[in-house]
Every structure is written in C-alpha cells, then in structure tokens.
LOLUM-949850 format. One record per residue: x, y, z of N, C-alpha, C in turn; residue number from 1. Coordinates in nm, 4 decimals. Atoms other than C-alpha are relative to their C-alpha. Example, Ala and Ser with C-alpha at 12.3 -4.5 7.8 and 13.67 -1.06 7.14 Angstrom:
<sites>
SITE       n.u       n.v       n.w      ca.u      ca.v      ca.w       c.u       c.v       c.w  pos
SITE    0.0890   -0.1190    0.0000    1.2300   -0.4500    0.7800    0.0900    0.1200    0.0000    1
SITE   -0.0820   -0.1190   -0.0060    1.3670   -0.1060    0.7140   -0.0770    0.1090    0.0730    2
</sites>
This chain:
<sites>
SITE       n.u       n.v       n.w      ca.u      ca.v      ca.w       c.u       c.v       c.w  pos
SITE   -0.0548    0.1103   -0.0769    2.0512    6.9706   14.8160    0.0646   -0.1004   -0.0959    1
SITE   -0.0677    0.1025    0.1337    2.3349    6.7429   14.6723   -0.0069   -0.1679    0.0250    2
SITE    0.0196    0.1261   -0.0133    2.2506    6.3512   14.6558    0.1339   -0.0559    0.0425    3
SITE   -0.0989    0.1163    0.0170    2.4991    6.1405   14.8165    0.0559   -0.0884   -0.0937    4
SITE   -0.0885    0.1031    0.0670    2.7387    5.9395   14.6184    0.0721   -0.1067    0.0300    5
SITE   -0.0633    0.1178   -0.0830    2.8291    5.5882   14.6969    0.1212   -0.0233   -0.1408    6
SITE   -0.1148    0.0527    0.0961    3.2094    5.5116   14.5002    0.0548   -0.1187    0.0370    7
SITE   -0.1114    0.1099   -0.0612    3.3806    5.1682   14.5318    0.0435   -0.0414   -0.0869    8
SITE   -0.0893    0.0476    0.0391    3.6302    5.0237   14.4219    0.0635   -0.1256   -0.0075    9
SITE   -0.0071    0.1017    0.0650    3.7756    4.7360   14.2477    0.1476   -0.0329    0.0166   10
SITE   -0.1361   -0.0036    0.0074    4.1184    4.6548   14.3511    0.0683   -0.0923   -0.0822   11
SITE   -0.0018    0.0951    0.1009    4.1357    4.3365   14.1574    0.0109    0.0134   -0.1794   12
SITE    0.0155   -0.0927    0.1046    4.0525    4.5371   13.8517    0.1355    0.0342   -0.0055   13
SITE   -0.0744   -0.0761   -0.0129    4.2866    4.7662   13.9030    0.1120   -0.0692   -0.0309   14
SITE   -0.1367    0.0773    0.0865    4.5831    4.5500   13.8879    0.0451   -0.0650   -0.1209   15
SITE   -0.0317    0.0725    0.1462    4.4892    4.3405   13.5754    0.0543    0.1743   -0.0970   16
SITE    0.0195   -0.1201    0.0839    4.4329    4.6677   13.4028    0.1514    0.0855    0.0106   17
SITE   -0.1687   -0.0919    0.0419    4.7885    4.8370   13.5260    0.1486   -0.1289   -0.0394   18
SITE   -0.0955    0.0998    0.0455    4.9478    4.4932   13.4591    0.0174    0.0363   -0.1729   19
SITE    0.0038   -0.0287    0.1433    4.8735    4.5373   13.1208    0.0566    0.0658   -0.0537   20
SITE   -0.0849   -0.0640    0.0331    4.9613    4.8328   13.0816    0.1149    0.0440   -0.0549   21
SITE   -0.1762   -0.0190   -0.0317    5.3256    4.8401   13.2161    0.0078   -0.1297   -0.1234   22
SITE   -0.0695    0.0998    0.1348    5.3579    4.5264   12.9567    0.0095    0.0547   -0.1221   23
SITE    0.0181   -0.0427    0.1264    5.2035    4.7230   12.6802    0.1362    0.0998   -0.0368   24
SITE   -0.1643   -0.1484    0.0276    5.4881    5.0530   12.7669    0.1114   -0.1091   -0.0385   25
SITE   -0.1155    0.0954   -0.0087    5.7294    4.7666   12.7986    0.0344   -0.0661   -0.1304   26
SITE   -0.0004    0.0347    0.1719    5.6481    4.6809   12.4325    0.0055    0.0559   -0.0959   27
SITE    0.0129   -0.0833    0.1188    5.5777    4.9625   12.3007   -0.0954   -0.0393   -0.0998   28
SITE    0.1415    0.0918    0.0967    5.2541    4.7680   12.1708   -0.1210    0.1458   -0.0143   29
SITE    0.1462   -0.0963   -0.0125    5.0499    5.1132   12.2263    0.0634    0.1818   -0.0291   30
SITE   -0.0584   -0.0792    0.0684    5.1595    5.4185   12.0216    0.0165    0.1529    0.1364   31
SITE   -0.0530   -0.1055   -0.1240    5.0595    5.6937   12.3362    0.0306   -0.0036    0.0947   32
SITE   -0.1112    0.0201   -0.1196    5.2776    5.5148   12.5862    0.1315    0.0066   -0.0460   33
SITE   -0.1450    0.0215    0.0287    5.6021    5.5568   12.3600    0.0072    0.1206    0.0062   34
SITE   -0.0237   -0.1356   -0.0357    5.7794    5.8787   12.4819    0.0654    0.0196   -0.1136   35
SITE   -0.0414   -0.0663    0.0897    5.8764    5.9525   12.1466   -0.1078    0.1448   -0.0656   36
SITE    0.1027   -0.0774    0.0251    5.5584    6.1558   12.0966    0.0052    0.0891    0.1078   37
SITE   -0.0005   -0.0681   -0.1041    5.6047    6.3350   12.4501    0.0188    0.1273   -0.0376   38
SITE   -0.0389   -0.1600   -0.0007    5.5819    6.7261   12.4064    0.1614    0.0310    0.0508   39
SITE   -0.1229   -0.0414   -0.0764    5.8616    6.7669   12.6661    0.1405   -0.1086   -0.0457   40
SITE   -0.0911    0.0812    0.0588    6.0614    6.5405   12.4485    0.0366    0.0618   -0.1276   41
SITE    0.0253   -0.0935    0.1487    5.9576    6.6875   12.0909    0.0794    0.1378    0.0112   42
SITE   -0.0574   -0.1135    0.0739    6.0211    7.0321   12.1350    0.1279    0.0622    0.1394   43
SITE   -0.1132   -0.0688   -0.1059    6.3415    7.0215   12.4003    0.1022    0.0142   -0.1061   44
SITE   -0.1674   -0.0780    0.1447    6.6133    7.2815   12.2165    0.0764   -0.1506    0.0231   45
SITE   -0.0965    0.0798    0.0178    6.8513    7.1063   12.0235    0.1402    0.0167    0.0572   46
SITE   -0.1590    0.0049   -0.0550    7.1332    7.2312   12.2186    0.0492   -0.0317    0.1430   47
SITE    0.0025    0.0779   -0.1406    7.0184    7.0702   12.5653    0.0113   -0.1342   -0.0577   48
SITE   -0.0182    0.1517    0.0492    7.1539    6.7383   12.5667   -0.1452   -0.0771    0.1412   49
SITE    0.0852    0.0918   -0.0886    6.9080    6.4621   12.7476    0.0581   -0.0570    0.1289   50
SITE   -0.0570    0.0727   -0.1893    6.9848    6.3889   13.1474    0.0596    0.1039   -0.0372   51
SITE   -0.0108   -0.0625   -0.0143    7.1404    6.7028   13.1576    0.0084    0.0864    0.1310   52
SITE    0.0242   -0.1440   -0.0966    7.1965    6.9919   13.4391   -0.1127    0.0653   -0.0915   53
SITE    0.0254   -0.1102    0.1056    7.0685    7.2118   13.1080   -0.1378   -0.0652    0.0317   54
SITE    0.1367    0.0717    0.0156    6.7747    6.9407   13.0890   -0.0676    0.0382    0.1390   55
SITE    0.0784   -0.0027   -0.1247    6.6529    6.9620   13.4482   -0.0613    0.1145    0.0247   56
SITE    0.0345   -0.1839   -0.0488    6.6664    7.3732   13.5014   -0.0891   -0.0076   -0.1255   57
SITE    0.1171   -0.0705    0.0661    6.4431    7.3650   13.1362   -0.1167   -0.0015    0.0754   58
SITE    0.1015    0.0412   -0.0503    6.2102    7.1373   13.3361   -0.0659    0.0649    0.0779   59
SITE    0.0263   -0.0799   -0.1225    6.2052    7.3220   13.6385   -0.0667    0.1215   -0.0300   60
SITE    0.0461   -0.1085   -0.0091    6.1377    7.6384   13.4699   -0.1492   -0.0046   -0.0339   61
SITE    0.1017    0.0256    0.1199    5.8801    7.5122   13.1698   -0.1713   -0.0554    0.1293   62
SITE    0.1117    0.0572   -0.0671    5.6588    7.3362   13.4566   -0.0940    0.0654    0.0581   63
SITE    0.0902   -0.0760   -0.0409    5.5088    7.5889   13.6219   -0.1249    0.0959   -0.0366   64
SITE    0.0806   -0.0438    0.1400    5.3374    7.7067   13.3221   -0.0796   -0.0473   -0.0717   65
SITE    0.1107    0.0947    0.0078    5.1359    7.4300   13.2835   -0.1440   -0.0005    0.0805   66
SITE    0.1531   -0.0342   -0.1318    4.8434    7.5775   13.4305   -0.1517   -0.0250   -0.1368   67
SITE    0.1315    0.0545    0.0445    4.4748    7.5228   13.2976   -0.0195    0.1199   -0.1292   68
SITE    0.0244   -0.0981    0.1325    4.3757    7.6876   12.9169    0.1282    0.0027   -0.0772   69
SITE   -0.1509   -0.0360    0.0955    4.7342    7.6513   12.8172    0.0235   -0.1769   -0.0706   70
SITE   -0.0236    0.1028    0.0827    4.8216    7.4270   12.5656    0.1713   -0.0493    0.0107   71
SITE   -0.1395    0.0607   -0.0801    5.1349    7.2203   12.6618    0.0803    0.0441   -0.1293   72
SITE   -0.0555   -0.0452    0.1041    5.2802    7.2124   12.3032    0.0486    0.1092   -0.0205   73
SITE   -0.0119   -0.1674    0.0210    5.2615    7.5612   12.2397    0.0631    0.0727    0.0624   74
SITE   -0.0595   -0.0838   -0.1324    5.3963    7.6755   12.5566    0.1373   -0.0635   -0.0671   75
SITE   -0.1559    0.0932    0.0254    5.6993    7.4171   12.5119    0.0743    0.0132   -0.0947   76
SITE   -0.0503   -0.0534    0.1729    5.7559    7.5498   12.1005    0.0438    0.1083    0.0779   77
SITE   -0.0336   -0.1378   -0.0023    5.8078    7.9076   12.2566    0.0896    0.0046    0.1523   78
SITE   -0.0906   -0.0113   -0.0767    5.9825    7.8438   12.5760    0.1126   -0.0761   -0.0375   79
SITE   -0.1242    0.0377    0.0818    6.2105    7.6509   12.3612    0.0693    0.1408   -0.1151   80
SITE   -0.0502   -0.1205    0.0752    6.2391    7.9784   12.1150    0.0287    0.0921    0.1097   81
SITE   -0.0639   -0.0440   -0.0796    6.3074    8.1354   12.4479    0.1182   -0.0495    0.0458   82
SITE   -0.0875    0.0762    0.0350    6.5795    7.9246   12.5111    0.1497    0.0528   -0.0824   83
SITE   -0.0544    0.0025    0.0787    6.7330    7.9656   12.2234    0.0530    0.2045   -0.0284   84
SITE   -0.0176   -0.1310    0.0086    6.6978    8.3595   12.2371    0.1071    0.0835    0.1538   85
SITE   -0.1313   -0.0240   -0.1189    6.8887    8.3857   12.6097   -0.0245   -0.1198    0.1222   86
SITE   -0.0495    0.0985   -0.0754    6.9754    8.0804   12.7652    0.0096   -0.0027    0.1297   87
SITE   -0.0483   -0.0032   -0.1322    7.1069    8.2224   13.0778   -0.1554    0.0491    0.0706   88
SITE    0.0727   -0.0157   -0.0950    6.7510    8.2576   13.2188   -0.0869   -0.1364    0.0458   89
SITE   -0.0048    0.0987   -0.0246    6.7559    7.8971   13.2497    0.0679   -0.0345    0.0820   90
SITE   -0.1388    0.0212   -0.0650    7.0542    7.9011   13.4810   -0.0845    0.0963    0.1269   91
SITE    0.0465   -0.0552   -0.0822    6.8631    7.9727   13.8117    0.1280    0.0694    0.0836   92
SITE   -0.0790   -0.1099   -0.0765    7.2086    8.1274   13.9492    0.0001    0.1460   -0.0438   93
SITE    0.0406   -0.1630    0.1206    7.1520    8.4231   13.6473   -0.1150    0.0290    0.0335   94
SITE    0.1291   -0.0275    0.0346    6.8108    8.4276   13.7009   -0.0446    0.0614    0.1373   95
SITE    0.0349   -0.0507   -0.1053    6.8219    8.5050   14.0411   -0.0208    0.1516    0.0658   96
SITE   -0.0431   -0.1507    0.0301    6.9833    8.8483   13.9665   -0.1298    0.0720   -0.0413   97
SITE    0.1330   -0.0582    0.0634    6.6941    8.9155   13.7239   -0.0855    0.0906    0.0684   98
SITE    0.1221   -0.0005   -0.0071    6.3862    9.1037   13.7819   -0.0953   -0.0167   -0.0543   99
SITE    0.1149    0.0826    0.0538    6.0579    8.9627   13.7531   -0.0345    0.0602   -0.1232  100
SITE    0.0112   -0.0875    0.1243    6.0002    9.2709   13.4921    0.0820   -0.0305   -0.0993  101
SITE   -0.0299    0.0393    0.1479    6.2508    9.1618   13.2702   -0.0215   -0.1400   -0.0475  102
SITE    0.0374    0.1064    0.0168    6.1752    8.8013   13.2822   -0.1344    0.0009   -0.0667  103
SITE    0.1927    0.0387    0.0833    5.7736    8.8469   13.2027    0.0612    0.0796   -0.1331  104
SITE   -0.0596   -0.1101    0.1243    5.9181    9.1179   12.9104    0.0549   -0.1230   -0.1315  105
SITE   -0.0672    0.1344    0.0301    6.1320    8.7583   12.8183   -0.0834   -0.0527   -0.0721  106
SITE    0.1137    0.0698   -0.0203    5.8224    8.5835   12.8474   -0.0700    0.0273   -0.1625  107
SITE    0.1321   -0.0230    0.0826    5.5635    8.7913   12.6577    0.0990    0.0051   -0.1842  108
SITE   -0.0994    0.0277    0.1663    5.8829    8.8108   12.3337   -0.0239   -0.0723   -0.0701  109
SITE    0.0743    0.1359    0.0708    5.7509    8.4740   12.2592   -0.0766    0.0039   -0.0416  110
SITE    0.1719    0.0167    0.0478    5.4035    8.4943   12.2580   -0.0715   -0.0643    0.1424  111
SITE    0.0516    0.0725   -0.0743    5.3493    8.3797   12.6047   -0.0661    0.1253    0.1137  112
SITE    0.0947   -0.0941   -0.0394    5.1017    8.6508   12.7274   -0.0952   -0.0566    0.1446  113
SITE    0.1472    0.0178   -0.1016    4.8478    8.4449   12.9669    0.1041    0.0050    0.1340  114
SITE   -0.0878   -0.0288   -0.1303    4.9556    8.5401   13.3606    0.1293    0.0048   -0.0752  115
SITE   -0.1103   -0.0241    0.0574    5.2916    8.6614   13.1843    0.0321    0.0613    0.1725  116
SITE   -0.0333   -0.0617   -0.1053    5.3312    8.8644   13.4968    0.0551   -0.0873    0.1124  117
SITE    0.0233    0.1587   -0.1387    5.2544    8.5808   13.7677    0.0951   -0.0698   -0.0667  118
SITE   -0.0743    0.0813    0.0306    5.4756    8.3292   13.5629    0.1482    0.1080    0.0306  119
SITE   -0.1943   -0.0615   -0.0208    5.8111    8.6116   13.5523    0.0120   -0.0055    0.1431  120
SITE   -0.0399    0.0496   -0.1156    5.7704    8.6324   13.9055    0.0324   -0.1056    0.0476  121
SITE    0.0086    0.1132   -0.0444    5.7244    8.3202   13.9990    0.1660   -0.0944   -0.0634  122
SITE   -0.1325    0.0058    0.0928    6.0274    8.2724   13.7309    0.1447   -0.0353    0.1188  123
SITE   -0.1258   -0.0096   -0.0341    6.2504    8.4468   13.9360    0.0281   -0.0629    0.1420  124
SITE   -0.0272    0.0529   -0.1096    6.1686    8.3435   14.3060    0.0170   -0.1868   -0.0403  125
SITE   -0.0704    0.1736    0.0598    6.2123    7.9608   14.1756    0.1289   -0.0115   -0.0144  126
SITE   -0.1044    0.0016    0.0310    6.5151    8.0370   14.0876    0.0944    0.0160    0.0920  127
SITE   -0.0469   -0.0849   -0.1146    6.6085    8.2419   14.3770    0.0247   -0.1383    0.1155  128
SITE    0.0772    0.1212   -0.0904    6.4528    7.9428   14.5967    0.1567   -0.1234    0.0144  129
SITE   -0.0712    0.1512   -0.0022    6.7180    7.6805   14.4879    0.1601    0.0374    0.0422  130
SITE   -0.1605   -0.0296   -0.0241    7.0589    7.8788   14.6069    0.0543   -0.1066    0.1349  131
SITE   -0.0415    0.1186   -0.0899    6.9781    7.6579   14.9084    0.0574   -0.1550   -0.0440  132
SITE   -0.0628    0.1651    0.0814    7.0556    7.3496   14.6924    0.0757    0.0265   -0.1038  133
SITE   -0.1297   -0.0512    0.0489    7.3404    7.4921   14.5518   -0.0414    0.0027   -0.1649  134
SITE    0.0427   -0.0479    0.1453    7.1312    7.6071   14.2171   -0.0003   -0.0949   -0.0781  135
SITE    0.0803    0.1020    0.1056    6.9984    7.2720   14.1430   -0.1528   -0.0621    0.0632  136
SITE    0.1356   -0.0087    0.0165    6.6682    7.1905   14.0686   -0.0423   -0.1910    0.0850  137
SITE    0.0561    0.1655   -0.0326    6.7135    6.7991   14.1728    0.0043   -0.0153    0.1379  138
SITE   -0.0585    0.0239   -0.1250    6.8632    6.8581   14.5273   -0.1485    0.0018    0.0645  139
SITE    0.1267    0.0099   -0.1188    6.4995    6.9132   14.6771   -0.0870   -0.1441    0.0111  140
SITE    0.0921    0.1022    0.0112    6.3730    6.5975   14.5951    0.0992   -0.1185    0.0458  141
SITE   -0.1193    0.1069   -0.0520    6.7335    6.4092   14.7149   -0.0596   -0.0635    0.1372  142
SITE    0.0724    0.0567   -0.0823    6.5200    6.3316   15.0142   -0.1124   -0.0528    0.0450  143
SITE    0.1727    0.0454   -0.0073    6.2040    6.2932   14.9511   -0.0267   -0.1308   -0.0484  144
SITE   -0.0176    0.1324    0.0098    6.0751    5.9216   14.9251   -0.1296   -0.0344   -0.0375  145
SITE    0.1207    0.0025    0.0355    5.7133    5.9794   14.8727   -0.0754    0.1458   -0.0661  146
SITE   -0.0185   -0.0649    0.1194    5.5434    6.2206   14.6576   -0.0351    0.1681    0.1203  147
SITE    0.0146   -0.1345   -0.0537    5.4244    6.4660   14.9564    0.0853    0.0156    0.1066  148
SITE   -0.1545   -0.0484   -0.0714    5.7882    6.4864   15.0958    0.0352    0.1095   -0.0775  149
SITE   -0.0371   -0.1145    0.0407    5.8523    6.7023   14.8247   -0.1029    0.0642   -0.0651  150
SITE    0.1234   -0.1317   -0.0191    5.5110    6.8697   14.8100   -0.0053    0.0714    0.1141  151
SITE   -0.0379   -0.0721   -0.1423    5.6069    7.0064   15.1789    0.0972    0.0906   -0.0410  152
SITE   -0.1240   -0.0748    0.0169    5.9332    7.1376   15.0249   -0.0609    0.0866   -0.0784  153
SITE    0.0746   -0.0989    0.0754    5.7743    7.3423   14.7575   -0.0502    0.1030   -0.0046  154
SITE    0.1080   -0.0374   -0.0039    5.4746    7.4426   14.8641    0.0025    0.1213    0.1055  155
SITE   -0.0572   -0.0920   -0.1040    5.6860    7.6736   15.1210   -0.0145    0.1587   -0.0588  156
SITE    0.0029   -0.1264    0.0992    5.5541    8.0256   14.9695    0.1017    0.1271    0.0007  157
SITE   -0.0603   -0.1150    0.0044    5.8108    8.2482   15.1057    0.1272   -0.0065   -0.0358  158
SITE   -0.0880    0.0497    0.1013    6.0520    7.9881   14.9103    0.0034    0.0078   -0.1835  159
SITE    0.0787    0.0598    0.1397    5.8890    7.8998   14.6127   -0.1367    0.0765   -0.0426  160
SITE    0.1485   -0.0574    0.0585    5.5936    8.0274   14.3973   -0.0332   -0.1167   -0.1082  161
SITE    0.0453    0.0335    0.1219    5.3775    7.8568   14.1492   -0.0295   -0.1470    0.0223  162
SITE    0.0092    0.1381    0.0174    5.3840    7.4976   14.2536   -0.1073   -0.0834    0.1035  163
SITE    0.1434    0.0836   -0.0564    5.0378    7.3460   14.2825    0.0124   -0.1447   -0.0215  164
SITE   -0.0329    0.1003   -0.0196    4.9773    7.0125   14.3072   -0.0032   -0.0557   -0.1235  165
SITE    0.0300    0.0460    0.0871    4.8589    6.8984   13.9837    0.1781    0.0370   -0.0713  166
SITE   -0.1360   -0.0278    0.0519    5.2185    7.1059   13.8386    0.1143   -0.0713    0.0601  167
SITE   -0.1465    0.0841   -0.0762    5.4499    6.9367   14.0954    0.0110   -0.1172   -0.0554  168
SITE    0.0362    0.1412    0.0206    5.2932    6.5719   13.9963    0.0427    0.0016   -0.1561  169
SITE   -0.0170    0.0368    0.1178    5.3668    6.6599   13.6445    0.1821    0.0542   -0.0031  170
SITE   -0.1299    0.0405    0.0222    5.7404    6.7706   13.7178    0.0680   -0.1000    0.0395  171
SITE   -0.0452    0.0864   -0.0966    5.8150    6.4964   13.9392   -0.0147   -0.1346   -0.1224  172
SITE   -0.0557    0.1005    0.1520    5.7244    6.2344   13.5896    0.1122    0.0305   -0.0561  173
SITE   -0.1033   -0.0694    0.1204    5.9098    6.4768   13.3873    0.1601   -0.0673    0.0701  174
SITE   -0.1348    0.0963   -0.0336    6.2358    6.3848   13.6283    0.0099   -0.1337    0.0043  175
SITE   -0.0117    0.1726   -0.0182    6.1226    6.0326   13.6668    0.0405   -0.0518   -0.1396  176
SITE   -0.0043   -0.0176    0.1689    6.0877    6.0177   13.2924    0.1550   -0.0128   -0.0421  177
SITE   -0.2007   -0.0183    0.0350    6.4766    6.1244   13.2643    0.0560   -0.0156    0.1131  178
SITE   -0.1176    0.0110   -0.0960    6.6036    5.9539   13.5287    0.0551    0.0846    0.0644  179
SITE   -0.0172   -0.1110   -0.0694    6.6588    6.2435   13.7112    0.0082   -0.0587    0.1324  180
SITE    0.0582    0.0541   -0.1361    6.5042    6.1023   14.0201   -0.0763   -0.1368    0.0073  181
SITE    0.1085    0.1619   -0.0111    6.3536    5.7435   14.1623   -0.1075   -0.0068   -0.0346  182
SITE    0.1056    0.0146    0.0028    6.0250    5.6741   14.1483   -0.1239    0.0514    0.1135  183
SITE    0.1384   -0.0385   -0.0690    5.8009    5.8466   14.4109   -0.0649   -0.1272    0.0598  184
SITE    0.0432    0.1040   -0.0609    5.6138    5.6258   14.6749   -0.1357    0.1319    0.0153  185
SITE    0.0895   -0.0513   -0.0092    5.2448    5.7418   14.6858   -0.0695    0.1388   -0.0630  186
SITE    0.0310   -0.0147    0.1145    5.0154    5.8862   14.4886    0.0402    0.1596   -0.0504  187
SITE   -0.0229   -0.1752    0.0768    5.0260    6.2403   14.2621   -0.1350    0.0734    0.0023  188
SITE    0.1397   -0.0842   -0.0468    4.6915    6.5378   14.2728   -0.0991   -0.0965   -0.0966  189
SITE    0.0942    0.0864    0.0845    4.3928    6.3246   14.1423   -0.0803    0.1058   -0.0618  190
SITE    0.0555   -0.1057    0.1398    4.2783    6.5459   13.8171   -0.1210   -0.0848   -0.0428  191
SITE    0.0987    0.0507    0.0649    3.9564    6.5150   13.6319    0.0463   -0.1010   -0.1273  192
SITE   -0.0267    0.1151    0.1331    4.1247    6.3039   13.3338    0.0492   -0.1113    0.1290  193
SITE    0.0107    0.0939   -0.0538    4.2356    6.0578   13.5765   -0.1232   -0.0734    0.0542  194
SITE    0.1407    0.0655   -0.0405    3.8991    6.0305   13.7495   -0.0572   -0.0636   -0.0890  195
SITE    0.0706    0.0883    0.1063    3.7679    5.9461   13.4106    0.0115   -0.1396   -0.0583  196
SITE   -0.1077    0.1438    0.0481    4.0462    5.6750   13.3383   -0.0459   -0.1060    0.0785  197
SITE    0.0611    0.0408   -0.1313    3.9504    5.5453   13.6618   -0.1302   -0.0692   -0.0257  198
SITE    0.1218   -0.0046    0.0064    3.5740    5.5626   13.5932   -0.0121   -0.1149   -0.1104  199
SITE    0.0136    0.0660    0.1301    3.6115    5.4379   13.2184    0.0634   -0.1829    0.0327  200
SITE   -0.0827    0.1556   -0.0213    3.8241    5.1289   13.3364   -0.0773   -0.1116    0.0760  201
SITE    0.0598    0.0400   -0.0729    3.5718    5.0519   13.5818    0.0656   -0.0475    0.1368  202
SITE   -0.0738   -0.0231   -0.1034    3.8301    5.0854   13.8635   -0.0551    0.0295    0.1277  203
SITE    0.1176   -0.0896   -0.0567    3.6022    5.2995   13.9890   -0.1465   -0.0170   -0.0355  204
SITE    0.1549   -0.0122    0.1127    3.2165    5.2420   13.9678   -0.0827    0.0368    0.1581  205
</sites>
C-alpha cells in the first residue's frame, strides 16, 4: 500500500525565483544559461548556416533521437558526421523516397546503433509526414498557439512516428531558441529533472 502524498505549492516563490532567472539569461551572469555551451549549438555542421531551412530539417531530424540512455552530445557529434557524409537525408523531400533500410544502414555508419532500426523508420515517415506542409518542418506549428496544439499534430501515428512528449518539448525550445517559432503558451512534459528543480527551489514542497 502506497502512502498518500500531500504537494503544494508556492506561487509567490515561483516568480521571485523565475524573475531572477530571466535577469540572470538576460546577463549572462550564469555560465549554463549562455547558449554558447548548447550541444545543438556546438556541434551544428559548419556548412548549416543558423535560422536556416538547412537548420530546422537538422532539428527536426536530430530530435527524435533524444530518447533515454543516449547521450545528447554524442548523438549530435555523429549526426553531424552524418551530415556531412550525405546531406540529402536531411532534405525531408529526398528522404521521403528513401527506405527505412537504407536510412538505419546511414544511421548505424556513424556509430549510432541504439533502436537504429526504430529511429530509420521513424526517419523516413517524418519526413514523408511533412509533404503536407510543403516539406517544411516549421509549417506544423504555424498554428499552434499553445504547446498541445502541436502535440495533437504530431502525435497523429499514421502521420508521424517518434514524437513523445518529453522529445516534442525539447524541439519546440530548439525552434524557440532560433527563432524559428514564438513562444508556446502552456506548459511542456514535466520530466524528473524538472520535478527536482521544482522540489530543490522549494516551488514545490
């Protein structure tokens, strides 16, 4: 039998604490709020320029691959040496052609072995997915105004593959990040490192 848990919350808190914050990014007073350290900053090929078409389709592809045991870095070094080895499977109109078999084949060239299989698929119907938005990656979110407008669009499986919630919430920064897209109205999947942030801040007690 599991003991009830009473949680409440501190809304008062909460604001000093994200006031701060946003001043600190705003200053650059706090070394792991400056996106110069950002993985998806670090190791984007040098031959995608920033705000980009090129930039968005890496995003789109690289995100779904962010699943649990994988090390962000690592993934992001070798889908950048993918990249760099054939380009055009970044270009979800090429990629659509593909099959999933030569995409995971793509894949595992790197070194990117874990679900290699599940990711080429998932590769290619993503790709496939966006002919409705004329083979861009930003058009699905041109309407969406809150964050599960375009977790409805997504999450459509016989569109899309691969996009859980925790992965959507982290491409949906990634475009916010580069201006890609506005800002999202309401919240993103609440992960165990947030709960902790939460917890530790006393946000949450």
């Amino acid at each position: 039998m599991i003991n009830s848990v009473t949680i409440s919350t501190d809304p008062e808190r909460a604001v000093i604490i994200f006031k701060r914050l946003i001043a600190a990014f705003s200053e650059k007073k706090i070394p792991w709020l400056c996106q110069e350290n950002l993985p998806q900053e670090q190791f984007l090929p040098a031959t995608i320029e920033k705000g980009s078409p090129e930039h968005s389709c890496f995003l789109w592809f690289v995100a779904p691959l962010m699943r649990g045991k994988i090390k962000s870095d690592d993934v992001l070094k070798r889908v950048g040496l993918l990249y760099e080895k054939e380009s055009s499977l970044f270009r979800p109109e090429k990629v659509a052609a593909f099959s999933d078999v030569v995409v995971t084949a793509y894949l595992k060239s790197v070194g990117i072995r874990y679900k290699a299989a599940e990711f080429g698929a998932s590769w290619v119907k993503n790709a496939a997915g966006l002919e409705n938005y004329g083979w861009d990656p930003i058009k699905p979110f041109s309407d969406a105004r809150r964050y599960r407008d375009i977790w409805t669009v997504l999450k459509v499986k016989d569109i899309f593959a691969g996009w859980r919630e925790k992965i959507l919430s982290l491409l949906t920064l990634w475009y916010e990040e580069a201006g890609f897209i506005k800002p999202l109205y309401g919240p993103p999947a609440l992960d165990i490192h947030k709960l902790r942030v939460l917890f530790e801040t006393s946000i949450l007690n």
